[in-house]
N, C-alpha and C positions, 0 to 999 in steps of 0.2 A: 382458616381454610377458606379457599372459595367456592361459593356455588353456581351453576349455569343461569343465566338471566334471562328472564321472558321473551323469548323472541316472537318477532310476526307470524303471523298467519302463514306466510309464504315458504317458510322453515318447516320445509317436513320430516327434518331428523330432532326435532326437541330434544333436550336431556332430561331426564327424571331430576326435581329437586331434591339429591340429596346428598348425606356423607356416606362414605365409605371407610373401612381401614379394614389391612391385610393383618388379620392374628397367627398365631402359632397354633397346631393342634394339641389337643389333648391326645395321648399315645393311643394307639390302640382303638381306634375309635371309628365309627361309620356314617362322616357326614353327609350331608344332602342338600338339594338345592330348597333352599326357603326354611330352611332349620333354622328354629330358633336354639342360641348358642348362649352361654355365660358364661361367666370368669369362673374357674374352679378353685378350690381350697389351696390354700397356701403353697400344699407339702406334694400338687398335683401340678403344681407350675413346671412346665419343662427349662424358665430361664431365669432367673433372677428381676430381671424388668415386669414379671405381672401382663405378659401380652401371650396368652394362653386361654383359649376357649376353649370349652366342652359341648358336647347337647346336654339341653334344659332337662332335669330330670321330670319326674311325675310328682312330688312332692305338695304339698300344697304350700302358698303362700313363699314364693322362690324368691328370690333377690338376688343382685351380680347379674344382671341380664343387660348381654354386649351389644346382642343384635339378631340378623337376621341374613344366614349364606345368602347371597347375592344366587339369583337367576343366570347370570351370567358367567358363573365362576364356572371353570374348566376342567377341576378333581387338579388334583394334585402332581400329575402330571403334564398339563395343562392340555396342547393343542400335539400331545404325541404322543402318538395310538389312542388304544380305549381309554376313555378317562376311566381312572380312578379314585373313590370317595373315602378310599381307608388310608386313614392315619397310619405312622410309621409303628413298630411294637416295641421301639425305645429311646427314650428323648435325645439320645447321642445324634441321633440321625435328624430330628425333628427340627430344623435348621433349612437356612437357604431358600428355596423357592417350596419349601414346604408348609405353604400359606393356604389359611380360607378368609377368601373376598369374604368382606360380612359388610353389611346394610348397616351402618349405626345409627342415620338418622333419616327423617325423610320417606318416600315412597317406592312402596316395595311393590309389586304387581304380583307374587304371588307365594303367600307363608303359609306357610300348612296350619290347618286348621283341623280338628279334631275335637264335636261335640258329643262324644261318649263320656266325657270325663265327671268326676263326682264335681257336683256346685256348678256347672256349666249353665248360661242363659242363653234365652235365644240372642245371636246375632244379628243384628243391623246396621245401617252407617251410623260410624260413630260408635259403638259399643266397644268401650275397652277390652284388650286380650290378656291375657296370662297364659305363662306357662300349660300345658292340659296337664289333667289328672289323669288321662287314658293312655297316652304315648308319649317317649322320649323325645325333643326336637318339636313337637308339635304344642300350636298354644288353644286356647277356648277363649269362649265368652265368658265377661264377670260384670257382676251389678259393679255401677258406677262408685259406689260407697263397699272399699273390698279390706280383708285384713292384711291381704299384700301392701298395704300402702302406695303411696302414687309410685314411690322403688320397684313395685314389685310388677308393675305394666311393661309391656313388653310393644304393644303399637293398639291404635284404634283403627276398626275396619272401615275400610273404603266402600262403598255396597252402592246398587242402587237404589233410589228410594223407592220405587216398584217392577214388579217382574222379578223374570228368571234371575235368583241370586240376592234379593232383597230381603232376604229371612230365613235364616239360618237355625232352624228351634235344634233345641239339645233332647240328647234319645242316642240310643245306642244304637247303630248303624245298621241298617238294612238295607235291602239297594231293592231300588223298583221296579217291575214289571208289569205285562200285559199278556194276554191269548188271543189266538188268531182261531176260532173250533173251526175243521172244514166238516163239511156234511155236503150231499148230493151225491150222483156218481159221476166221481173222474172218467178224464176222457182223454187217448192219444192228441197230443197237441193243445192241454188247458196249462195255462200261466199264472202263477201266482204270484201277489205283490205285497207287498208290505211297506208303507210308510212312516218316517215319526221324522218331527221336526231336528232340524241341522244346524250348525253353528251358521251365524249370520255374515253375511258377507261384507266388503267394501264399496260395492257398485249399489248397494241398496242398504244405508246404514239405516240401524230401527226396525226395519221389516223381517219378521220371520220367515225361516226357510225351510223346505221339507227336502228330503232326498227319497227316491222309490227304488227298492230294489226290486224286481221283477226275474222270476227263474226263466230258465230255457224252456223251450214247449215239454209237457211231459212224455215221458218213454212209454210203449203200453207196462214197464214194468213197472214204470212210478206210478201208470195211472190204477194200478190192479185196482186199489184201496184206499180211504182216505188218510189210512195212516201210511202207505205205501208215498200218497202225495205228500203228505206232511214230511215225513223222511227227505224227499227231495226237496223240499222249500229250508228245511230247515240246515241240508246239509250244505246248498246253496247259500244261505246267507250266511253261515260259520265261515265260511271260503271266502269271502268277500272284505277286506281289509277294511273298508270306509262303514263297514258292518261291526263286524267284531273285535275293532277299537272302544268301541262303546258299551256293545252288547254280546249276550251269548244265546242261543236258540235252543230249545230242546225241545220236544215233542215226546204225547203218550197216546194213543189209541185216537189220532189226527187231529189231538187240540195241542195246538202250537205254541209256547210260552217264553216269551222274548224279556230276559232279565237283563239288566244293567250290570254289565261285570265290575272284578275289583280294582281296576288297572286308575279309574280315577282321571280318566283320560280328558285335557283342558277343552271348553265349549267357548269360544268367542261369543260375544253379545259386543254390541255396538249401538252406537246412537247417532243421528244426525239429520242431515236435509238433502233431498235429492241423492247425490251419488257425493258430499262431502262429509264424511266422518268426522263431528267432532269430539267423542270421546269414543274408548273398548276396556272392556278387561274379558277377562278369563275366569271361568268357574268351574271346578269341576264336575262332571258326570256322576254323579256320588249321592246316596239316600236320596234325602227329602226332595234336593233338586230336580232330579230326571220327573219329578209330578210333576213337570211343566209340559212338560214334552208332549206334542200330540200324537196322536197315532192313529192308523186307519189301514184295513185291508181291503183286499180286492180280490178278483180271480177270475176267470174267462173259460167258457165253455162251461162242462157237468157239472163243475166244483164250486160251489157256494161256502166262502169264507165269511166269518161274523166275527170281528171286533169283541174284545173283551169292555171297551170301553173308548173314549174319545183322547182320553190320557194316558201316559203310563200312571199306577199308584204305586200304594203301600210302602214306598220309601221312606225310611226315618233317618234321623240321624244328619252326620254330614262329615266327611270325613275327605280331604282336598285339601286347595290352593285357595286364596281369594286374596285381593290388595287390600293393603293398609298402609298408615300412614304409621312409621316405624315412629317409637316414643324417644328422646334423646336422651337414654340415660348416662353415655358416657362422655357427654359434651360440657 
């Protein structure tokens, strides 16, 4: 097979180095992008050729591992209508262009990952993955020396070696947050804002970014009360798409509590010089991660807003995407 060759600098569509192959599915089944996949039992093959993939189960120390659904794969009805990620409900059908792209070799930008599982290590570059013990299709971290044998690796992760995404500890999933308390008294026309750091951009690789959302002036009926205000900032930023992608707001008696939802939604990080990028990947918003995130409030007029802290906490866990470098088991 061949692969893409290193091209110049000047080439800003690069290819990913790596293999690919289109398998058959396993019947009845709900694949996804970045799912780790394996060849299944004999008598689960829908063809005689042995080109039948499943999701990985939870099992520990797995084997027959093909790869990794491609990011780019289209569901199984490719590019008409919604895509679809379920398998057919009988192999008679299982045929034809009823394929999933899957990653066999090479780099993948983003495999689910999932440190809930029993035996999981922390993650960093470089640390081998396996199969997880917590979810189907998802893999973990494992000490270098594992009883899977080197068969039983499925890719090594791609990370940076510091910052957002460089450490990945295992822990059962929690997602992190912050509070905004207001105290003072509200006033027709006070504005409330709330910041925490954004995914990084292209015109500024390397550099952190924040985004503020800021509510309308208040109503006299938001401004009755601080929980009256609170209500308004919070119903405000739930309304706000570049908001509740990430996060979800809720409020009790005008302390504001801004938690990282389960949606797991990708954060660009990037690196470079000036406005030239020369690497990115993607991590998800998820446990331990978002403790990078900064955070800070504000307010204008009566309303004095105070910060729970400089970061979001208390996230564990890690439960997302991240690249790696796929292992070549069936080459």
């Amino acid at each position: 097979m061949g692969f893409p060759d290193v091209s110049d600098l000047g080439n800003q569509y690069r290819d990913y180095l790596r293999a690919e192959f289109n398998y058959r599915p396993a019947i009845n089944t709900t694949f996804f992008l970045g799912a780790l996949v394996v060849c299944p039992s004999v008598d689960l093959q829908t063809q005689p050729d042995m080109k039948t993939v499943a999701l990985a189960g939870t099992g520990a120390a797995q084997q027959l591992i093909r790869g990794f659904v491609s990011e780019a794969w289209a569901g199984f009805n490719g590019s008409i209508g919604v895509p679809s990620y379920v398998s057919p409900t009988t192999a008679l059908i299982s045929t034809g262009t009823e394929m999933v792209d899957t990653v066999i070799w090479g780099f993948h930008p983003s495999v689910a990952l999932d440190q809930s599982g029993t035996g999981a290590v922390t993650v960093t570059n470089g640390i081998p993955l396996v199969p997880s013990r917590g979810t189907a299709g998802y893999v973990q971290g494992v000490a270098a020396t594992t009883a899977a044998g080197a068969s039983g690796y499925a890719a090594n992760a791609l990370l940076p070696a510091s910052g957002i995404g460089s450490s990945l500890t295992a822990a059962a999933l929690a997602q992190a947050s912050q509070t905004d308390t207001l105290t003072g008294t509200p006033a027709v026309g006070d504005t409330l804002s709330v910041t925490i750091q954004s995914p990084y951009v292209s015109t500024a690789p390397g550099t952190a970014q924040t985004i503020t959302w800021t509510t309308p002036p208040l109503t006299s009926a938001q401004a009755a009360t601080v929980t009256t205000a609170a209500l308004a900032l919070v119903t405000y930023l739930n309304g706000v798409p570049s908001f509740s992608q990430y996060f979800t707001a809720t409020q009790v008696a005008g302390v504001v509590t801004i938690t990282v939802n389960a949606l797991a939604t990708p954060f660009t990080v990037n690196f470079g010089s000036g406005t030239s990028v020369y690497s990115s990947f993607q991590i998800s918003i998820s446990g331990m991660v978002a403790n990078s995130l900064t955070f800070a409030v504000s307010s204008t007029g009566g309303t004095v807003s105070t910060a729970g802290a400089a970061n979001l906490a208390s996230g564990t866990g890690y439960k997302g995407v991240i690249p790696a470098m796929v292992v070549p088991n069936v080459l």
